[in-house]
N, CA, C and O of each residue as an XYZ file, in Angstrom:
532
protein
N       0.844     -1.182      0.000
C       0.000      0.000      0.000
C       0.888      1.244      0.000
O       1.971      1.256      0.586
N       0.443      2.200     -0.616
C       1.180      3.365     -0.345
C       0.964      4.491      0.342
O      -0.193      4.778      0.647
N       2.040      5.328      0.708
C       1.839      6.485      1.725
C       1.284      7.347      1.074
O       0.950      8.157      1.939
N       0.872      7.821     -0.111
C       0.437      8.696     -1.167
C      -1.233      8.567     -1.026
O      -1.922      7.553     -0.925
N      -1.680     10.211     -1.063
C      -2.942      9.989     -1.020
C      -3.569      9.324     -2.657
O      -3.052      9.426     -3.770
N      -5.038      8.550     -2.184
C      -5.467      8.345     -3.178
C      -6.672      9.134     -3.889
O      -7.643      9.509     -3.232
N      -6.545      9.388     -5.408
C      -7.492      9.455     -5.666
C      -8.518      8.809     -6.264
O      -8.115      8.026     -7.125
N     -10.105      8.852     -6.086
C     -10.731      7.666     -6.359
C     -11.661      7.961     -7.498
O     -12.735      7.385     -7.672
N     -11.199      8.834     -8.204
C     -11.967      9.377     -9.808
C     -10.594      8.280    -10.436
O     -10.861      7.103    -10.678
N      -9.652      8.634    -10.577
C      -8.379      7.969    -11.169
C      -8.008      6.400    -10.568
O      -7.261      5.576    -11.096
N      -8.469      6.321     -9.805
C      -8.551      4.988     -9.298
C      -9.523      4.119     -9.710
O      -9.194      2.933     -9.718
N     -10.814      4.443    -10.110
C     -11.672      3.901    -10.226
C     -11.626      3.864    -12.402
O     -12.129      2.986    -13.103
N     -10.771      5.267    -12.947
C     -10.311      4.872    -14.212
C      -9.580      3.597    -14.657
O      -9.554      3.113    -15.789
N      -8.947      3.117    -13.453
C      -7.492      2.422    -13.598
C      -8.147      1.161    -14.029
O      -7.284      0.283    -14.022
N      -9.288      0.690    -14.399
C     -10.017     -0.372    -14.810
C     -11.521     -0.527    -14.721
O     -12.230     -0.145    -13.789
N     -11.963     -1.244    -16.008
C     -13.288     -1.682    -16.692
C     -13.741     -3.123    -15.855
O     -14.957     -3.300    -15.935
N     -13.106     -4.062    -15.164
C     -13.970     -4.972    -15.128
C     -15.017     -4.482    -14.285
O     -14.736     -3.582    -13.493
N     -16.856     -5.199    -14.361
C     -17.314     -5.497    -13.471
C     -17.486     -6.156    -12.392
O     -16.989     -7.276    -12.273
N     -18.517     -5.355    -11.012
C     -18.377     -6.308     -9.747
C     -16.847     -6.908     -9.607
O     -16.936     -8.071     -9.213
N     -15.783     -6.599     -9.752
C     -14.319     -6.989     -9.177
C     -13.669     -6.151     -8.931
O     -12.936     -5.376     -9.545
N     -14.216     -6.469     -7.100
C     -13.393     -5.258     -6.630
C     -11.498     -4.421     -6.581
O     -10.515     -5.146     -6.731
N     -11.406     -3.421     -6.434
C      -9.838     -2.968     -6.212
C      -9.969     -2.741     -4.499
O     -10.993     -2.388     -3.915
N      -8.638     -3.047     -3.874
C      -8.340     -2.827     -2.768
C      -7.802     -1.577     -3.011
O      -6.807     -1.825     -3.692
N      -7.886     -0.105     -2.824
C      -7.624      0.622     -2.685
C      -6.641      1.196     -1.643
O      -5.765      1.951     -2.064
N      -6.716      0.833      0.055
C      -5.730      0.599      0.999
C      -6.748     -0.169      2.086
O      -7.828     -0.726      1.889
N      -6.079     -0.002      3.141
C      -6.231     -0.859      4.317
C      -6.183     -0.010      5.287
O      -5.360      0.905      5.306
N      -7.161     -0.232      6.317
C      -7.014      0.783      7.361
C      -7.326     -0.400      8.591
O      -8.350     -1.058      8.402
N      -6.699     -0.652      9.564
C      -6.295     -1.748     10.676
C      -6.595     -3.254      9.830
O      -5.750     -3.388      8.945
N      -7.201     -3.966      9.861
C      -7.482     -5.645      9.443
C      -8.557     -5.271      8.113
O      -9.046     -6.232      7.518
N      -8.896     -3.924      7.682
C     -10.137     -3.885      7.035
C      -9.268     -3.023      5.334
O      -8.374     -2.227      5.047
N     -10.388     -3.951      4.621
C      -9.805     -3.542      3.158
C     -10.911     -2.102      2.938
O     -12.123     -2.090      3.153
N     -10.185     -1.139      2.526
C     -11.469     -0.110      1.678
C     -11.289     -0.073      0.146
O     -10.473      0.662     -0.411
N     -12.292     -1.103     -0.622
C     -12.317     -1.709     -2.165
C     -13.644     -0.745     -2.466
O     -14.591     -0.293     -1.822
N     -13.175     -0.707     -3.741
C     -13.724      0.120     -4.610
C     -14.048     -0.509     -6.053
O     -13.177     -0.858     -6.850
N     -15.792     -0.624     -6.326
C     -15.816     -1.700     -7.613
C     -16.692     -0.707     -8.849
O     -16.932      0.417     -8.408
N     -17.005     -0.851     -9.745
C     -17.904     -0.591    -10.831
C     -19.192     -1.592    -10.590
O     -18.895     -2.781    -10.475
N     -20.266     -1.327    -10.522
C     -21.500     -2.762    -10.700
C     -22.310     -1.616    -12.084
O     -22.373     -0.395    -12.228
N     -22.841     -2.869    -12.923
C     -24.048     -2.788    -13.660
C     -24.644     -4.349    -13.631
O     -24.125     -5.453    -13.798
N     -25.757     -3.967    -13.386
C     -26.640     -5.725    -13.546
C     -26.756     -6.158    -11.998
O     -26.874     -5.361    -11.067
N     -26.720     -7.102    -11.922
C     -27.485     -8.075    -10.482
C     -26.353     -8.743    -10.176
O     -25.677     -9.130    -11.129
N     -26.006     -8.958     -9.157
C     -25.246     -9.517     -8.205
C     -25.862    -10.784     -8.063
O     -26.931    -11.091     -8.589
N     -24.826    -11.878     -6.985
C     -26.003    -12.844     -6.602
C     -26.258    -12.836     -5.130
O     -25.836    -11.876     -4.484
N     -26.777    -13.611     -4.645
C     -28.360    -13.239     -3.152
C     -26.960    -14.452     -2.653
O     -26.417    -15.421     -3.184
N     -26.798    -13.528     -1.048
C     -25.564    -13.770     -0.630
C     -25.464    -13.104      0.723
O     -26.155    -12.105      0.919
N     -24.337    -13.752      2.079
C     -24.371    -13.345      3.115
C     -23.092    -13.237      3.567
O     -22.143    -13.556      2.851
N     -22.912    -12.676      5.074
C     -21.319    -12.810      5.395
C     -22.000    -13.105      6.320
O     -22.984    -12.394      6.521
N     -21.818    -13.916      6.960
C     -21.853    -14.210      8.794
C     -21.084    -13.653      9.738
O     -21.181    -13.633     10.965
N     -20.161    -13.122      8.850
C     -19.588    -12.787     10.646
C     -18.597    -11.200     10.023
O     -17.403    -10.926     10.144
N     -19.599    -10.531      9.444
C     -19.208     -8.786      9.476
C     -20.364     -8.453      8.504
O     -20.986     -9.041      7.619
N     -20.360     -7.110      9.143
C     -21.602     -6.502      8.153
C     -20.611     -6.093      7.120
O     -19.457     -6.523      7.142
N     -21.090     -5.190      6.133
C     -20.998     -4.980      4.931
C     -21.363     -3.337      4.741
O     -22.530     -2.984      4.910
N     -20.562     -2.575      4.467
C     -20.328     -0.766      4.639
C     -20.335     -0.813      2.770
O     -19.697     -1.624      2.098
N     -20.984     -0.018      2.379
C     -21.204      0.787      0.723
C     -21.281      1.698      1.007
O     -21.703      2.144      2.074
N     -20.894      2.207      0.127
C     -20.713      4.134     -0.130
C     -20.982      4.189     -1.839
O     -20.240      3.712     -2.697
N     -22.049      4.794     -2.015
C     -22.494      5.047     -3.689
C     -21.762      6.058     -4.019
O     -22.150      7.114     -3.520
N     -20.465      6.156     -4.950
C     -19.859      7.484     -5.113
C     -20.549      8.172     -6.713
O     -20.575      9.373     -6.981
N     -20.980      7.225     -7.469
C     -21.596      7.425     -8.491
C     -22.392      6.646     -8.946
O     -21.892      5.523     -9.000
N     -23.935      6.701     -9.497
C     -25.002      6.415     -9.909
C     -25.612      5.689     -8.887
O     -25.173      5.853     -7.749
N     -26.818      4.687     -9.126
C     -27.724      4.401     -8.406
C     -27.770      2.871     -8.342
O     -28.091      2.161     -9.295
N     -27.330      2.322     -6.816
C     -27.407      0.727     -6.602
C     -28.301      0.337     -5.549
O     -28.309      0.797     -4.407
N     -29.021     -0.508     -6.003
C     -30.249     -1.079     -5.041
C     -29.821     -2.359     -4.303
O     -29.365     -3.375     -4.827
N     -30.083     -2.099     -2.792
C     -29.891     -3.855     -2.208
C     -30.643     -4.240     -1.711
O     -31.009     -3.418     -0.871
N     -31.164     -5.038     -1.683
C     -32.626     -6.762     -2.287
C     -32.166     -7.441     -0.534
O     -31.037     -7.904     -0.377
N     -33.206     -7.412      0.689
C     -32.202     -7.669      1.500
C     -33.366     -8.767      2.042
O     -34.519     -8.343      1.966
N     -33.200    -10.080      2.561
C     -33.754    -11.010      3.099
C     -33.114    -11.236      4.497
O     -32.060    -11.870      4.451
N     -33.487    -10.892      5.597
C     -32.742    -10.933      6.567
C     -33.347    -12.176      7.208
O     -32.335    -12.591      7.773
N     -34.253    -13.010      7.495
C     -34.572    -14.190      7.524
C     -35.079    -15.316      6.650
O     -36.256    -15.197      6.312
N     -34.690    -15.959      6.388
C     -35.120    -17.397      5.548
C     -36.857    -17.034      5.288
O     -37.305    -16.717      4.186
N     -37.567    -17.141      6.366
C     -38.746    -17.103      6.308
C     -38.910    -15.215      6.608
O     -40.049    -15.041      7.041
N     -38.629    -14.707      6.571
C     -38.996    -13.215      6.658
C     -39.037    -12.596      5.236
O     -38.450    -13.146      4.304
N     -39.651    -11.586      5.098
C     -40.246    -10.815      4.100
C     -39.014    -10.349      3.255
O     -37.962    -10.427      3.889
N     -38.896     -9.885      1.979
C     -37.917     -9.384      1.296
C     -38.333     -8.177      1.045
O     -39.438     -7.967      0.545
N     -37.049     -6.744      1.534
C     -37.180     -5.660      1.135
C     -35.749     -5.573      0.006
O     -34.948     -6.331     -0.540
N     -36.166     -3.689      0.135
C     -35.367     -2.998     -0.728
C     -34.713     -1.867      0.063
O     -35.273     -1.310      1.007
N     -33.227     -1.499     -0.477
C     -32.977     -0.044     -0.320
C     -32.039      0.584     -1.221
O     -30.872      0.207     -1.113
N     -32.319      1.515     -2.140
C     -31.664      2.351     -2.874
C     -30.939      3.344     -2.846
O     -31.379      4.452     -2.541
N     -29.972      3.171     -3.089
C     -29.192      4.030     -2.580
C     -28.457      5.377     -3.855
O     -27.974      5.040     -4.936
N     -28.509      6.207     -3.583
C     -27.947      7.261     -4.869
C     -26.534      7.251     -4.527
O     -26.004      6.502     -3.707
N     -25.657      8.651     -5.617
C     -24.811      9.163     -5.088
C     -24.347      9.703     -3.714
O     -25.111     10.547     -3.246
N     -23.260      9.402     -2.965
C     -23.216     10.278     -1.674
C     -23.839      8.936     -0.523
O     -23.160      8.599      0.447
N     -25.059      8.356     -0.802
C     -25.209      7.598      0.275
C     -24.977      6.259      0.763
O     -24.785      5.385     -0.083
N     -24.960      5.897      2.217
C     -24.154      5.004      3.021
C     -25.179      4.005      3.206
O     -26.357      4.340      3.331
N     -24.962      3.301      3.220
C     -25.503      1.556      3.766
C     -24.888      1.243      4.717
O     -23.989      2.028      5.019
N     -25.120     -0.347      5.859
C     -24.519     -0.664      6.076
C     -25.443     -2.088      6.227
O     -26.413     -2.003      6.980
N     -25.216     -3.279      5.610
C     -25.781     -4.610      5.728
C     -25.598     -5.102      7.160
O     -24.593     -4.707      7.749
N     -26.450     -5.921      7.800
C     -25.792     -6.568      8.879
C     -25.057     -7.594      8.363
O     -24.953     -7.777      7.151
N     -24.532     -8.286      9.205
C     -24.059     -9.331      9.671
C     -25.105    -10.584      9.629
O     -26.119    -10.678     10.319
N     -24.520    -11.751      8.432
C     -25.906    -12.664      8.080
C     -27.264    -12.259      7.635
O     -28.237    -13.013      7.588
N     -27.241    -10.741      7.245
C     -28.395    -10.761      6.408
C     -27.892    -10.979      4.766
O     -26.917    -10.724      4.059
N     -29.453    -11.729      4.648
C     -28.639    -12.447      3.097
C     -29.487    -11.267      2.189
O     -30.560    -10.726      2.456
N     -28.454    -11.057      0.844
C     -28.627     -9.476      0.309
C     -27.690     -9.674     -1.237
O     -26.610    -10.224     -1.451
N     -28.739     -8.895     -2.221
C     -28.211     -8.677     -3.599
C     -28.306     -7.552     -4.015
O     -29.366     -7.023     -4.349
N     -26.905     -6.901     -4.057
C     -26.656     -5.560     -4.700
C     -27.135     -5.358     -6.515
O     -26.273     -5.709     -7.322
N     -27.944     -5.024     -6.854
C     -27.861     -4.679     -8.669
C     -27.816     -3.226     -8.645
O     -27.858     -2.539     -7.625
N     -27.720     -2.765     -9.960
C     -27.711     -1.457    -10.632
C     -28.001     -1.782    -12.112
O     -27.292     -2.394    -12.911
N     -29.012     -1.318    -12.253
C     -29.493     -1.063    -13.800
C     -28.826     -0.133    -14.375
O     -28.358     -0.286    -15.503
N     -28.693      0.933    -13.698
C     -27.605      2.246    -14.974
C     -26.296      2.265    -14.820
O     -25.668      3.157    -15.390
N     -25.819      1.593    -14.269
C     -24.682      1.270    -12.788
C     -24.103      2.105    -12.002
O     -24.656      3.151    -11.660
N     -23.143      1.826    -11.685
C     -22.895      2.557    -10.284
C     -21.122      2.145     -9.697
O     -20.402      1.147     -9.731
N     -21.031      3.280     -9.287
C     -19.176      3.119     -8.774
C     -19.760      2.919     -6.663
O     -20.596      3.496     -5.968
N     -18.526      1.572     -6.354
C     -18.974      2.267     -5.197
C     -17.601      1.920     -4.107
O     -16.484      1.524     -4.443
N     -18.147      2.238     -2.610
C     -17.034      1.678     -1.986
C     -17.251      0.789     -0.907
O     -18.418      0.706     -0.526
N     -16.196     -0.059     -0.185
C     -17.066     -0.898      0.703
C     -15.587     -1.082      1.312
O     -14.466     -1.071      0.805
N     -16.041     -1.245      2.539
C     -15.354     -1.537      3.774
C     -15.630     -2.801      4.204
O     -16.628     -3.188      4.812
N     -14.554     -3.494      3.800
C     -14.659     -5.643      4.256
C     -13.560     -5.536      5.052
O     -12.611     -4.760      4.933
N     -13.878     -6.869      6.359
C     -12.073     -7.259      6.706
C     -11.347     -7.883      5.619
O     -11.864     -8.538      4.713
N      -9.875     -7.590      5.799
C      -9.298     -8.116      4.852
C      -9.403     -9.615      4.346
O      -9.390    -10.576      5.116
N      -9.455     -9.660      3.689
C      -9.655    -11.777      2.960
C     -11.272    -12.128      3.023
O     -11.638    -13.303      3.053
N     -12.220    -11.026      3.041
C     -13.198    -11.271      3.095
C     -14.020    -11.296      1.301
O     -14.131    -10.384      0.481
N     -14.461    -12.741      1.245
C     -14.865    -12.949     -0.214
C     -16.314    -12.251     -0.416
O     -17.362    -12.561      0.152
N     -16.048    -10.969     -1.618
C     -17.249    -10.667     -2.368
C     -18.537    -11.455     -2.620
O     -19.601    -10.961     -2.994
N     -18.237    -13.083     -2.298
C     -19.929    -12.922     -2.714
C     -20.080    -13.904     -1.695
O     -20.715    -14.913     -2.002
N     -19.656    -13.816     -0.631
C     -19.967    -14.364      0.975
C     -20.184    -16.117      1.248
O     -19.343    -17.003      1.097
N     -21.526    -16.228      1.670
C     -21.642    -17.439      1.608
C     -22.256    -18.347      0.454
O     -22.707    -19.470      0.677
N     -22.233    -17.819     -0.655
C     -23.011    -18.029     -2.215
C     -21.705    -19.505     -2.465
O     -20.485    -19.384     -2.580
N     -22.394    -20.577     -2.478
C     -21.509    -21.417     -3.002
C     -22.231    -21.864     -4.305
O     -21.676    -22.898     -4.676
N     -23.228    -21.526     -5.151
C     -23.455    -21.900     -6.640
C     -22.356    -21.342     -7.462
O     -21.322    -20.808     -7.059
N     -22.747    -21.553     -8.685
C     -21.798    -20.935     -9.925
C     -22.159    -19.505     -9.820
O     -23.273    -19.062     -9.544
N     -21.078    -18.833    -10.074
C     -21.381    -17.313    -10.230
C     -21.162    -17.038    -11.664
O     -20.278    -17.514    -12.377
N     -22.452    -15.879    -12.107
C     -22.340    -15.370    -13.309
C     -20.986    -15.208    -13.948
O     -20.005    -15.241    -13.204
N     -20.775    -14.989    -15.611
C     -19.539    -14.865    -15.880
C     -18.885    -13.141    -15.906
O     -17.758    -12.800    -16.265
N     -19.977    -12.282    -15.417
C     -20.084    -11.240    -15.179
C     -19.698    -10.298    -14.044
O     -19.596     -9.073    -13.972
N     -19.459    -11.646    -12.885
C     -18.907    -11.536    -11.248
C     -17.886    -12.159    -11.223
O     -17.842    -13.322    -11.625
N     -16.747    -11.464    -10.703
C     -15.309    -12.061    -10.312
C     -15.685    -12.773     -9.192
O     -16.516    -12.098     -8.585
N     -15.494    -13.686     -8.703
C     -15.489    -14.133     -6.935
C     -14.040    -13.979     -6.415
O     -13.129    -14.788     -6.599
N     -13.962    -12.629     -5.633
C     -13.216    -12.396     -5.774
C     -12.756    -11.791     -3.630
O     -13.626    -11.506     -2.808
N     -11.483    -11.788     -3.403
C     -11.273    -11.147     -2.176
C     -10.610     -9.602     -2.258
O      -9.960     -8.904     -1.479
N     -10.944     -9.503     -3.141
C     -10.047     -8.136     -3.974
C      -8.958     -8.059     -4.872
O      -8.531     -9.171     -5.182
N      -8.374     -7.108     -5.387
C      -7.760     -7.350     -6.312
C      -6.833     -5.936     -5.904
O      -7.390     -4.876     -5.618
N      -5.366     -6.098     -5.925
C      -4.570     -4.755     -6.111
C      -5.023     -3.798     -6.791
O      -5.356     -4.250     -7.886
N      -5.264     -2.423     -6.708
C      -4.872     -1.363     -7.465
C      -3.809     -1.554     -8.380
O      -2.661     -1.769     -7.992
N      -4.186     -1.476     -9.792
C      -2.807     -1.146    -10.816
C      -2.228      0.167    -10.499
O      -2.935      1.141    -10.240
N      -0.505      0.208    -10.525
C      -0.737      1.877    -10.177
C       1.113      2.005    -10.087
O       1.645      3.087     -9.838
């Protein structure tokens, strides 16, 4: 990681893939990654940390089932605003127009949680990925 501040307009240039996140730096055990989404994610949990987004550009919706048998909502989020998932609620991020965003995981924590099916060819499964730079 470097001592140099970052910026996250030029950071977020530094690559096209979708849903695969960049580790941007690290602040104590926790990664702050930064991804591109367009399209649907898949319906997915972490058990043991919630899940921090920050919409820095366009509009991403998360699909959130917090019990097996409990009701399924929504929350949309624009530019500028914060989420924060719990812990084991199971939840699918999409964006139809897409959307840049940021998220605060512990480090080695896998993007699409406890999802053990095939993932689209559209989703990295991924624990992050270096910044090119």
């Amino acid at each position: 990681m470097t001592s140099d501040p970052i910026n996250l307009d030029a950071a977020l240039a530094s690559f096209d893939d979708l849903w695969s996140p960049r580790i941007v730096t690290r602040i104590n055990d926790y990664d702050v990654r930064i991804a591109k989404v367009v399209g649907e994610f898949v319906w997915h949990a972490h058990d043991d940390t919630d899940e921090f987004f920050l919409v820095l550009d366009g509009e991403l919706t998360i699909a959130l089932r917090p019990s097996a048998d409990g009701p399924e909502s929504a929350v949309t989020l624009h530019r500028g605003d914060v989420y924060v998932v719990p812990r084991g609620t199971e939840h699918r991020p999409t964006s139809a127009g897409g959307a840049s965003i940021l998220m605060f995981e512990p480090t080695g924590t896998v993007n699409v949680g406890d999802h053990e099916g095939d993932v689209p060819g559209h989703i990295a499964r991924s624990t992050g990925q270096a910044l090119a730079g």
